[in-house]
C-alpha positions in Angstrom: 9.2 16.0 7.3 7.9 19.6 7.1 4.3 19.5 6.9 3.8 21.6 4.1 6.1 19.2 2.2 3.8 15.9 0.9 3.9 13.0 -1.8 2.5 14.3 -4.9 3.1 17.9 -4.4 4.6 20.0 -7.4 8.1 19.6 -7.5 7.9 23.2 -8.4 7.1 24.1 -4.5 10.2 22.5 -3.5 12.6 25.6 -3.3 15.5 25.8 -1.8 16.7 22.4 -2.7 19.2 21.6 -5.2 18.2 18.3 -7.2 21.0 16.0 -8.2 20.9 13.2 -11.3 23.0 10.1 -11.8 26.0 10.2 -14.3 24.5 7.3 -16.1 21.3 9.5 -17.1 21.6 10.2 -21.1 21.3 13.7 -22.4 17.7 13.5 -23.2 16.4 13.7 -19.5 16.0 10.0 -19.3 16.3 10.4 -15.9 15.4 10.8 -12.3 16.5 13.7 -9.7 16.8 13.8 -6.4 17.1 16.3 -3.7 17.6 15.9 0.3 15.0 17.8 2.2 15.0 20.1 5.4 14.0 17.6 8.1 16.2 15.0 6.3 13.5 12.9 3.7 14.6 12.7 -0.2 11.7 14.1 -2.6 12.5 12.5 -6.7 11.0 13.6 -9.7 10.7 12.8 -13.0 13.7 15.0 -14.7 11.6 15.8 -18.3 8.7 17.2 -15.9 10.6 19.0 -12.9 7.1 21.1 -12.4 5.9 17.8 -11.7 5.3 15.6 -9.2 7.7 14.5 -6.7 7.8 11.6 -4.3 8.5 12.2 -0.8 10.8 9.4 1.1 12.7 8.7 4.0 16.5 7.6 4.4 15.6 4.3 4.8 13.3 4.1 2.1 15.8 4.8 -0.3 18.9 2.9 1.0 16.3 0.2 0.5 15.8 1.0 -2.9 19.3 1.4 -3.7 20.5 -1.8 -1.9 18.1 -3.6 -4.0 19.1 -1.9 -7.4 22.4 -2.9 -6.7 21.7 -6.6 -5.6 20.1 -6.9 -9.4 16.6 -7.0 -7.7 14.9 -4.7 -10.5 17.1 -5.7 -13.7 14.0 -8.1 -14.9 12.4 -4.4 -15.5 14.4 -3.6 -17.6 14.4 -6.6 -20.3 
């Protein structure tokens, strides 16, 4: 991860990256983005505040994350 790049920063300072939703996101910005980084990592943010903050991850962070979303792991959140 470029060094400049950190968790917390301003999504804001992330240029050059193009920040991607899921289809299932309503039209009220109920939603996350996410965008792929230089060195590889995967920065979200909070779609109805793209100024601000956005999480830093790695790859395997996130397949984690998704392999557990789609195992049902998180639906109790949700109830």
């Amino acid at each position: 991860m470029d060094s400049k790049v950190h968790n917390g920063m301003s999504a804001a300072d992330l240029i050059d990256v193009t920040w991607r939703k899921s289809a299932h996101s309503d039209a009220i910005g109920n939603c996350v983005e996410l965008a792929v980084l230089g060195g590889g990592d995967i920065a979200m943010r909070n779609s109805r505040f793209p100024g601000g903050p956005a999480l830093v991850y790695t790859r395997a962070e996130i397949a984690a994350f998704v392999a557990g979303a789609r195992d049902g792991e998180f639906d109790d959140l949700l109830d």
